[in-house]
Every structure is written in C-alpha cells, then in structure tokens.
N, CA, C and O atoms as CSV, one atom per row, in Angstrom:
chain,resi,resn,atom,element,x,y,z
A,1,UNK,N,N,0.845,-1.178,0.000
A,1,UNK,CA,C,0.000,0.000,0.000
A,1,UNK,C,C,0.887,1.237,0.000
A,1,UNK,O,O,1.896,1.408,0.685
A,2,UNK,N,N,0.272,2.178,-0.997
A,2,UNK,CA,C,1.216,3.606,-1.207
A,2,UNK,C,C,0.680,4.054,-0.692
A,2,UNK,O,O,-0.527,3.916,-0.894
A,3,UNK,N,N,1.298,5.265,0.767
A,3,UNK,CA,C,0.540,6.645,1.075
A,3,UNK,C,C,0.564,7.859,0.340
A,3,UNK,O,O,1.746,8.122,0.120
A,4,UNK,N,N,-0.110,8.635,-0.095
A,4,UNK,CA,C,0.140,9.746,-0.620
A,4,UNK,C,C,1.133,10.638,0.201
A,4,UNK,O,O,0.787,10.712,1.380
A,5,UNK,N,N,2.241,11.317,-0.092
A,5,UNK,CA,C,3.267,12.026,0.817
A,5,UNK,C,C,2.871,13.645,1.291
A,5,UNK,O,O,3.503,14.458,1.966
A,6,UNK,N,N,1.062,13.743,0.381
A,6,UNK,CA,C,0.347,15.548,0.870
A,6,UNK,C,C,-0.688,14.874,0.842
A,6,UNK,O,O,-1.400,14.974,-0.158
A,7,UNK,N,N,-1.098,13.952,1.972
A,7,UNK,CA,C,-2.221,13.410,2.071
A,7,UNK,C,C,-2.235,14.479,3.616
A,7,UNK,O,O,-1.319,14.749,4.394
A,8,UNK,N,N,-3.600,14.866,3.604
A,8,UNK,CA,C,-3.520,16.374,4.870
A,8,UNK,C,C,-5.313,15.304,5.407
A,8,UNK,O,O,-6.124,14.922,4.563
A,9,UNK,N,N,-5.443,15.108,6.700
A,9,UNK,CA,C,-6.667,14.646,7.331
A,9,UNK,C,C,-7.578,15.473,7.112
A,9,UNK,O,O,-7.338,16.670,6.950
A,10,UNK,N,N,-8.774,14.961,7.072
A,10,UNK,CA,C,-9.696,15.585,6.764
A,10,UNK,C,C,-9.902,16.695,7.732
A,10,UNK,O,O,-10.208,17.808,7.305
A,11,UNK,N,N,-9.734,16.443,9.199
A,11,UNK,CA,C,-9.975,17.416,10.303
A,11,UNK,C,C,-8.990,18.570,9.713
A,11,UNK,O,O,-9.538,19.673,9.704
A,12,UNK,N,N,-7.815,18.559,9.277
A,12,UNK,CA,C,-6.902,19.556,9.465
A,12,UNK,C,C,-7.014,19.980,7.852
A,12,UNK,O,O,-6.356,21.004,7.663
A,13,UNK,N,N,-7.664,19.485,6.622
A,13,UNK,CA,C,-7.891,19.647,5.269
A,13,UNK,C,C,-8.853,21.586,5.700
A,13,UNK,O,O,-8.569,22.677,5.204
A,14,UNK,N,N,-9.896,21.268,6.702
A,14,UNK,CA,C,-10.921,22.843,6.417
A,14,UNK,C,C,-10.490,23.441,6.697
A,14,UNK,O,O,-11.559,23.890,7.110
A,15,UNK,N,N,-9.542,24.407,7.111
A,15,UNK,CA,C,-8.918,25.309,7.031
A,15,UNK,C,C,-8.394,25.752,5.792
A,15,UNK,O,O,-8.505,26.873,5.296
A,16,UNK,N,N,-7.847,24.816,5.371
A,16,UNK,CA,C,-7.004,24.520,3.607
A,16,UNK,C,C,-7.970,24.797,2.788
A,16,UNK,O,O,-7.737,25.153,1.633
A,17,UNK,N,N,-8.996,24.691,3.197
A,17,UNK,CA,C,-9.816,24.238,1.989
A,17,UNK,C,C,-10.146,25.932,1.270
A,17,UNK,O,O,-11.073,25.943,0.460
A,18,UNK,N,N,-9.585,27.022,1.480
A,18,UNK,CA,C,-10.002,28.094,0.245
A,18,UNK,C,C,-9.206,28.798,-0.497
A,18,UNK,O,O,-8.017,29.070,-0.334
A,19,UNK,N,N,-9.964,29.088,-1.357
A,19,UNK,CA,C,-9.274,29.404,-2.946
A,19,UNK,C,C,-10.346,31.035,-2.982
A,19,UNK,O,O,-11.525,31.326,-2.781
A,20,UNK,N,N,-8.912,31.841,-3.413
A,20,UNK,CA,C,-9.260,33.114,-3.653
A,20,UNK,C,C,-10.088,33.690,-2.516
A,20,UNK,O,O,-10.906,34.532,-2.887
A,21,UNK,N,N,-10.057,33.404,-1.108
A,21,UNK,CA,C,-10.505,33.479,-0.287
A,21,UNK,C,C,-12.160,33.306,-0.321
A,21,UNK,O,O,-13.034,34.058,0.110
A,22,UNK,N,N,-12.248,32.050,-0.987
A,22,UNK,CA,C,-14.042,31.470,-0.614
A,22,UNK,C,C,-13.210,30.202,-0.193
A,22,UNK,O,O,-12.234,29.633,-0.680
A,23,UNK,N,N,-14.112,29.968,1.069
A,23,UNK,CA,C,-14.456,28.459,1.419
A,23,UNK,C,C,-14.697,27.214,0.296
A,23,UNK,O,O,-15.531,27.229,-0.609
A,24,UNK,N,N,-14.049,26.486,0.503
A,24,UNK,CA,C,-14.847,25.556,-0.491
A,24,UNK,C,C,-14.946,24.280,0.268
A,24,UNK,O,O,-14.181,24.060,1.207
A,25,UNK,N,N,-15.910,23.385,-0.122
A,25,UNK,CA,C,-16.574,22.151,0.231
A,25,UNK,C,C,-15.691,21.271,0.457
A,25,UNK,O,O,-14.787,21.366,-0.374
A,26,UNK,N,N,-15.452,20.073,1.540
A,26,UNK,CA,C,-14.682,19.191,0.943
A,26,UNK,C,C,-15.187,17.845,0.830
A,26,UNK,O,O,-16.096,17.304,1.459
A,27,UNK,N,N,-14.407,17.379,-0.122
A,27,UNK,CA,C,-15.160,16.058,-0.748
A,27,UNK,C,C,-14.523,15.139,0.183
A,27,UNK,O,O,-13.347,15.497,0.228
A,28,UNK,N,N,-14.684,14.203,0.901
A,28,UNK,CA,C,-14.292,13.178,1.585
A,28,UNK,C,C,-14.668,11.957,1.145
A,28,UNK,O,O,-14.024,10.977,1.521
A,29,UNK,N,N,-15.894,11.792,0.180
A,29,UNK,CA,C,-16.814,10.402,0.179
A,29,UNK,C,C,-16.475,10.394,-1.307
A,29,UNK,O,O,-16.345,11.282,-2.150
A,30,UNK,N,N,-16.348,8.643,-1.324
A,30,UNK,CA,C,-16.535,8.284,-2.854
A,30,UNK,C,C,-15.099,8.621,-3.297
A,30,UNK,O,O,-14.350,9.498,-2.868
A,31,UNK,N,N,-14.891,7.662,-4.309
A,31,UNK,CA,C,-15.766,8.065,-5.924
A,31,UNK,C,C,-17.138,7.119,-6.233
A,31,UNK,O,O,-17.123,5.888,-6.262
A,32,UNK,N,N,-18.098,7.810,-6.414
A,32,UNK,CA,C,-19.586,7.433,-6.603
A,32,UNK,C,C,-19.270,7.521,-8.299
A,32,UNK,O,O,-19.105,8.644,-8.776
A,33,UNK,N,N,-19.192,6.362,-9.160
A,33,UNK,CA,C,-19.577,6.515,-10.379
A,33,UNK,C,C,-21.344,6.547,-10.792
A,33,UNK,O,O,-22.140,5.653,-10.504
A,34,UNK,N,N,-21.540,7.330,-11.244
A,34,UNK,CA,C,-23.034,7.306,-11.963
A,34,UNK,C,C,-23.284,7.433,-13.411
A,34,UNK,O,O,-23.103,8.352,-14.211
A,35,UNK,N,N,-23.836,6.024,-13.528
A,35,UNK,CA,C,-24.269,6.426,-14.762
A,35,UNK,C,C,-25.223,6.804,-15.222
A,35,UNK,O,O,-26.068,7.102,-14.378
A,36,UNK,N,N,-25.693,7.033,-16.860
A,36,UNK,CA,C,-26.151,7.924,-17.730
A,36,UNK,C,C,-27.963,7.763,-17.007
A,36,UNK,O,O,-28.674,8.726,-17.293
A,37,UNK,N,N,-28.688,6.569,-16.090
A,37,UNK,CA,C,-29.281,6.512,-15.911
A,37,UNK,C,C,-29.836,6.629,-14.645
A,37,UNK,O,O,-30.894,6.323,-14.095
A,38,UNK,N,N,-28.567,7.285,-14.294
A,38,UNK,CA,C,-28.576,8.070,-12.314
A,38,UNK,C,C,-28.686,6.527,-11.430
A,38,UNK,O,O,-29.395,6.286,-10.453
A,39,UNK,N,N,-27.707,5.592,-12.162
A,39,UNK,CA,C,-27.617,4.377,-11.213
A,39,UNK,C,C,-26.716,4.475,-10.830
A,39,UNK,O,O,-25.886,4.698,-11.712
A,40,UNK,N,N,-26.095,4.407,-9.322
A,40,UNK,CA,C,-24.973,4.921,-8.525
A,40,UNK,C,C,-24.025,3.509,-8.183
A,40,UNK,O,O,-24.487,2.534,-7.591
A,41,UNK,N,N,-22.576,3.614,-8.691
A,41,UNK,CA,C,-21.691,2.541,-8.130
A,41,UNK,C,C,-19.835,2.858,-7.206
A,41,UNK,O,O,-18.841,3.581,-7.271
A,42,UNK,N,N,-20.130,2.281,-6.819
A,42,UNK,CA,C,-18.978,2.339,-5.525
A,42,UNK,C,C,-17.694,2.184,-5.731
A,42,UNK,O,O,-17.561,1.290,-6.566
A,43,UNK,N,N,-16.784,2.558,-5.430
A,43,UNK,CA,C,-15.405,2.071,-6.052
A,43,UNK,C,C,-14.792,2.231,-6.585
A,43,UNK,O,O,-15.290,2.862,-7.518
A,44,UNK,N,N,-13.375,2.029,-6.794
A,44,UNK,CA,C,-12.747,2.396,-7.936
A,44,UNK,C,C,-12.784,0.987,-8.709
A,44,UNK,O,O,-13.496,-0.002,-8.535
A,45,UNK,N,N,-11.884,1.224,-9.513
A,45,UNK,CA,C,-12.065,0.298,-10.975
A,45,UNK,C,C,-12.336,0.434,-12.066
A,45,UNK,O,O,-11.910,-0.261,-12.989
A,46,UNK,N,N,-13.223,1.514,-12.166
A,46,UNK,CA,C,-14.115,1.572,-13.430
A,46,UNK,C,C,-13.882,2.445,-14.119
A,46,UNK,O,O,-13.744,3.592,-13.695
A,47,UNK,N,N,-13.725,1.929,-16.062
A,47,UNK,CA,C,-13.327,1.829,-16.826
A,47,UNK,C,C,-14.351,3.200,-17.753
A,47,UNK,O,O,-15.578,3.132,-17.825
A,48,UNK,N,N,-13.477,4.423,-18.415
A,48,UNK,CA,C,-14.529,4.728,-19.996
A,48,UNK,C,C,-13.948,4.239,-20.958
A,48,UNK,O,O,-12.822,4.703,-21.140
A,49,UNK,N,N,-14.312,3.395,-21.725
A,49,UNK,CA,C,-14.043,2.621,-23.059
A,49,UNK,C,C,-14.884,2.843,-23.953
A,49,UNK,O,O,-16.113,2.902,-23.915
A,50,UNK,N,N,-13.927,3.001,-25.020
A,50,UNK,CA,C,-14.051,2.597,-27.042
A,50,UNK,C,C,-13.893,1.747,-27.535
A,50,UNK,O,O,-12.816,1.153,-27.485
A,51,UNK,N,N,-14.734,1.417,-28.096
A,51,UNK,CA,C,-14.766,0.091,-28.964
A,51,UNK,C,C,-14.416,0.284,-30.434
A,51,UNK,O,O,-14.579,1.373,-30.985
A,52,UNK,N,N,-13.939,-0.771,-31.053
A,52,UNK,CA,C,-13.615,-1.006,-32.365
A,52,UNK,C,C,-15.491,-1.426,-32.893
A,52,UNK,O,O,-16.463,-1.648,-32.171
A,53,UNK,N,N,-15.385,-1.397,-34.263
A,53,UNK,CA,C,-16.958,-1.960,-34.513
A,53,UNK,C,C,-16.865,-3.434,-34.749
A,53,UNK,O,O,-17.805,-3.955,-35.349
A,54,UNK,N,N,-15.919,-4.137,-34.384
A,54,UNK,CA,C,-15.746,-5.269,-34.409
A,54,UNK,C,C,-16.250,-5.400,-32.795
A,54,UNK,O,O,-17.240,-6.105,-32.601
A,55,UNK,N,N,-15.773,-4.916,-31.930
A,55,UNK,CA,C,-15.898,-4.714,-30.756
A,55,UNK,C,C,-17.212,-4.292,-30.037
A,55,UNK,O,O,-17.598,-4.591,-28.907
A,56,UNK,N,N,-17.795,-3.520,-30.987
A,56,UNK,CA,C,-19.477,-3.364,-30.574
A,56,UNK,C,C,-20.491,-4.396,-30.746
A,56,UNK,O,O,-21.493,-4.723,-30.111
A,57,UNK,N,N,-19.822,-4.872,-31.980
A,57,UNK,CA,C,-20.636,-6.391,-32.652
A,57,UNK,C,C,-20.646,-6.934,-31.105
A,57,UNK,O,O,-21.740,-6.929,-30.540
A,58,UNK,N,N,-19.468,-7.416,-30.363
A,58,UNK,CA,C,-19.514,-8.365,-29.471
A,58,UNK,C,C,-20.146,-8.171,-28.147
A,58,UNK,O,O,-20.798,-8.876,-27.376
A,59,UNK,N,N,-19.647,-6.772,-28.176
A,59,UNK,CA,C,-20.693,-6.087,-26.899
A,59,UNK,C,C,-22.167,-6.595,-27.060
A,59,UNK,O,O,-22.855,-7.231,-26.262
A,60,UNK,N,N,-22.486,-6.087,-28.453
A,60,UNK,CA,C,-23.397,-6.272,-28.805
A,60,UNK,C,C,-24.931,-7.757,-28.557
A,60,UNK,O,O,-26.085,-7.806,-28.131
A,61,UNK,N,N,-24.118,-8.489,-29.029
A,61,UNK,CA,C,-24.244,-9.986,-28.773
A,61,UNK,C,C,-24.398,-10.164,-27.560
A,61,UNK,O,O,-25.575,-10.286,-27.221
A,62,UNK,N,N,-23.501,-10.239,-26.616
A,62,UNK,CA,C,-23.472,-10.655,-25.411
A,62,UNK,C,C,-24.060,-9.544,-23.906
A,62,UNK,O,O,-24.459,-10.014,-22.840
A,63,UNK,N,N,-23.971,-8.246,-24.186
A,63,UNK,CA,C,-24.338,-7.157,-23.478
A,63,UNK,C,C,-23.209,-7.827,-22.047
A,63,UNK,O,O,-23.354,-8.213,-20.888
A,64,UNK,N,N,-22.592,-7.723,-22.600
A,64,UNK,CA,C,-21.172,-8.211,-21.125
A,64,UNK,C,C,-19.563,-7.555,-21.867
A,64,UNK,O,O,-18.835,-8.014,-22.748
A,65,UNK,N,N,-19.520,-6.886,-21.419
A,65,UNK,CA,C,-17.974,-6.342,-21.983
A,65,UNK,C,C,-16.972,-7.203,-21.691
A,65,UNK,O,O,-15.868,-6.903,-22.145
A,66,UNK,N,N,-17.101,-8.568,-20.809
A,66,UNK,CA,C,-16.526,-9.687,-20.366
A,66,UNK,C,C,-15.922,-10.404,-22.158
A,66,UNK,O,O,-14.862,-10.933,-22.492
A,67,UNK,N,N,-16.866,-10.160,-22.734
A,67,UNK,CA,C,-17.118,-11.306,-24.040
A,67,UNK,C,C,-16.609,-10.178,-25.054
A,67,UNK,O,O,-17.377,-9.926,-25.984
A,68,UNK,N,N,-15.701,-9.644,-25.003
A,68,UNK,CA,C,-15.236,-8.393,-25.880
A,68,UNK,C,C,-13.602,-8.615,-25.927
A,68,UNK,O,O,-12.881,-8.641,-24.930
A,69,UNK,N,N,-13.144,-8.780,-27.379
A,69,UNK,CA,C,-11.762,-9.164,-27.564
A,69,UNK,C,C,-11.290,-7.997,-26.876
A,69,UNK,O,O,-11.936,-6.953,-26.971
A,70,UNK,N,N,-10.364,-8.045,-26.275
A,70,UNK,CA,C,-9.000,-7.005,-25.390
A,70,UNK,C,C,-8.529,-6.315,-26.780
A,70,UNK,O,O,-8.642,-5.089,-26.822
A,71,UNK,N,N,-8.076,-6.897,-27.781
A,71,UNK,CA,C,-8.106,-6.142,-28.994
A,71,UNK,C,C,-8.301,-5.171,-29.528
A,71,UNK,O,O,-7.676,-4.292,-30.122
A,72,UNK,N,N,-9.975,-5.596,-29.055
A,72,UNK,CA,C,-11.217,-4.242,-29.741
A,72,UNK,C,C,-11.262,-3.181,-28.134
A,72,UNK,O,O,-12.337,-2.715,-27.758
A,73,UNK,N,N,-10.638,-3.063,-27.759
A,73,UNK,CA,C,-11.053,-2.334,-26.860
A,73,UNK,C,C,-9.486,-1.024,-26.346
A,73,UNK,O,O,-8.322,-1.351,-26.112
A,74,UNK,N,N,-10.096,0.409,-26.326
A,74,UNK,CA,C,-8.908,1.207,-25.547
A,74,UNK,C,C,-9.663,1.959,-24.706
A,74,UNK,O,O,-10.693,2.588,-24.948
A,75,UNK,N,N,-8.944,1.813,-23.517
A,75,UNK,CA,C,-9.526,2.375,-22.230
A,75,UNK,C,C,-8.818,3.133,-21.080
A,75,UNK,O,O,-7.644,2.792,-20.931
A,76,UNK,N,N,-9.121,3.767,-20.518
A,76,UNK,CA,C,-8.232,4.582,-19.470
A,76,UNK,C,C,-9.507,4.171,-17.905
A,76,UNK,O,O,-10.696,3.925,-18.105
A,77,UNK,N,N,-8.834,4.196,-16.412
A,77,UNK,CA,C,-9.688,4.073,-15.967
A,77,UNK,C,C,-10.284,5.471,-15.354
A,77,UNK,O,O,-10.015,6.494,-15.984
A,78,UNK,N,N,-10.951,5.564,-14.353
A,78,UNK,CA,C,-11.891,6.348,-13.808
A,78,UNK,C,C,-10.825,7.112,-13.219
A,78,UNK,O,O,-10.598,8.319,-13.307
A,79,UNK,N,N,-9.935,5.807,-12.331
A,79,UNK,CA,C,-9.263,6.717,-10.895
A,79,UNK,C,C,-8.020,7.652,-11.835
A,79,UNK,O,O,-7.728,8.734,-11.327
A,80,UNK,N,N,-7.095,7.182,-13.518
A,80,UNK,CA,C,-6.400,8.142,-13.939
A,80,UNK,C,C,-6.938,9.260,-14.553
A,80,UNK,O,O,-6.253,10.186,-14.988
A,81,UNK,N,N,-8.058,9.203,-14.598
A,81,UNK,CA,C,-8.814,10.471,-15.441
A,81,UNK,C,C,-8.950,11.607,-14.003
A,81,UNK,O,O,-8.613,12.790,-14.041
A,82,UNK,N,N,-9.426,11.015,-12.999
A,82,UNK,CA,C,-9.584,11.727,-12.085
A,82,UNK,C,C,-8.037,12.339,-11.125
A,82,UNK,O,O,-7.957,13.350,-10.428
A,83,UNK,N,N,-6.883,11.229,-11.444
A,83,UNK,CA,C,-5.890,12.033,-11.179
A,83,UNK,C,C,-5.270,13.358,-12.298
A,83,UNK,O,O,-4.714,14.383,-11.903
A,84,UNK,N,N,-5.521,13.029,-13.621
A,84,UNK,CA,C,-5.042,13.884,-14.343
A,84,UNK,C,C,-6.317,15.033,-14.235
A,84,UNK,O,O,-6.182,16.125,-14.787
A,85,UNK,N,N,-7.333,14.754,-13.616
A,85,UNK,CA,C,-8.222,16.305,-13.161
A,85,UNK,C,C,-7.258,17.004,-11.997
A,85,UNK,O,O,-6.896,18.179,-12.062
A,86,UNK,N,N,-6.913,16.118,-10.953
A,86,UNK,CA,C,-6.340,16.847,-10.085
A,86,UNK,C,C,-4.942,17.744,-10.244
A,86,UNK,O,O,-4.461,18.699,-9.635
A,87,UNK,N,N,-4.525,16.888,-11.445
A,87,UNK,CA,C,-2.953,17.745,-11.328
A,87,UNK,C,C,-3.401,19.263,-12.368
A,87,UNK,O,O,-3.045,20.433,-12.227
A,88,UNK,N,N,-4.262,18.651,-13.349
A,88,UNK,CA,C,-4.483,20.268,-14.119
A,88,UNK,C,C,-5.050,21.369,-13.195
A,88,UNK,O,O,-4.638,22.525,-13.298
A,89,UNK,N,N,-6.072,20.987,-12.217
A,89,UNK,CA,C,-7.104,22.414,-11.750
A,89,UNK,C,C,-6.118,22.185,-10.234
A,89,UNK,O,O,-6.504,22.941,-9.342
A,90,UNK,N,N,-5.087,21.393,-9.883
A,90,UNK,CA,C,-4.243,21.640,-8.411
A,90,UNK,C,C,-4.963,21.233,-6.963
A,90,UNK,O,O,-4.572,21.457,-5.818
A,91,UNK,N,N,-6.413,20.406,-7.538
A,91,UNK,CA,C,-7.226,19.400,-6.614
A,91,UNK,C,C,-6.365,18.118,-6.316
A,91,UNK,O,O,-5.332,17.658,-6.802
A,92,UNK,N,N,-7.300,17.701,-5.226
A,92,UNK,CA,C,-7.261,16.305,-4.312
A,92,UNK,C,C,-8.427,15.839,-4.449
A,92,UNK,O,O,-8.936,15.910,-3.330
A,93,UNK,N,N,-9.210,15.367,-5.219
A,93,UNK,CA,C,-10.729,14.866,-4.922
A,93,UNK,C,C,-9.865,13.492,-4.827
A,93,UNK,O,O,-10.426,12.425,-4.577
C-alpha cells in the first residue's frame, strides 16, 4: 500500500480548503460513479471505453464487456482520469 506524501486529514484539510478566499466544500466520500441513468456505483475500478466496430458487434451480442476481444477495446480508468483532473485544476478529490 502507497501513502500519498500531501495526504492532509480531513480534520486539518478545512482550514485549507479556500481558494481566492471562498471556502470551499470538501469532498471526503466516494468516488460514486453514476451512470447515464442516475444508477450509482462504488469504487474504484471503473473503466470509460471505445470500442472497435468489431468490438461493438460483441458487446453487442453478449451485453457483457466480459465477451469483448482485449483487442477491440482502448480504455483509461476512472481513478487516472480523475488524477489527471487533479494535477491540471491543483485538486485532491
């Protein structure tokens, strides 16, 4: 297990927490992925992926991305999209 080395506790984070002198919120909970149909999931792990149309065919068929050649598929996950948010805008979510 890696610790983050500016990992700051949440108790001692509100003070920290403003920009341009406003308060701001802090996020402590989650990552809550939701999808397009406001169904809420827990965790990290999770994947936004493109498919090849060879690759949709199979999606297709099976409705399981399980059954989808590794091939047809390029993906980044949730938790690097959300670190490369943090390093551009200088967040910790």
């Amino acid at each position: 297990m890696t610790v983050d080395p500016d990992y700051v506790p949440p108790e001692q984070r509100k003070d920290m927490a403003k920009k341009d002198g406003v308060k701001l919120e802090i996020y402590d909970n989650g990552p809550y992925y939701v999808l397009d149909d406001m169904s809420t999931f827990c965790g990290s792990g999770a994947f936004v992926v493109y498919l090849t149309e060879k690759g949709e065919s199979q999606l297709e068929e099976s409705l399981d991305m399980k059954h989808v050649d590794p091939d047809e598929i390029v993906s980044i996950s949730v938790d690097d999209l959300i670190d490369a948010y943090n390093q551009v805008h200088g967040t910790k979510l």
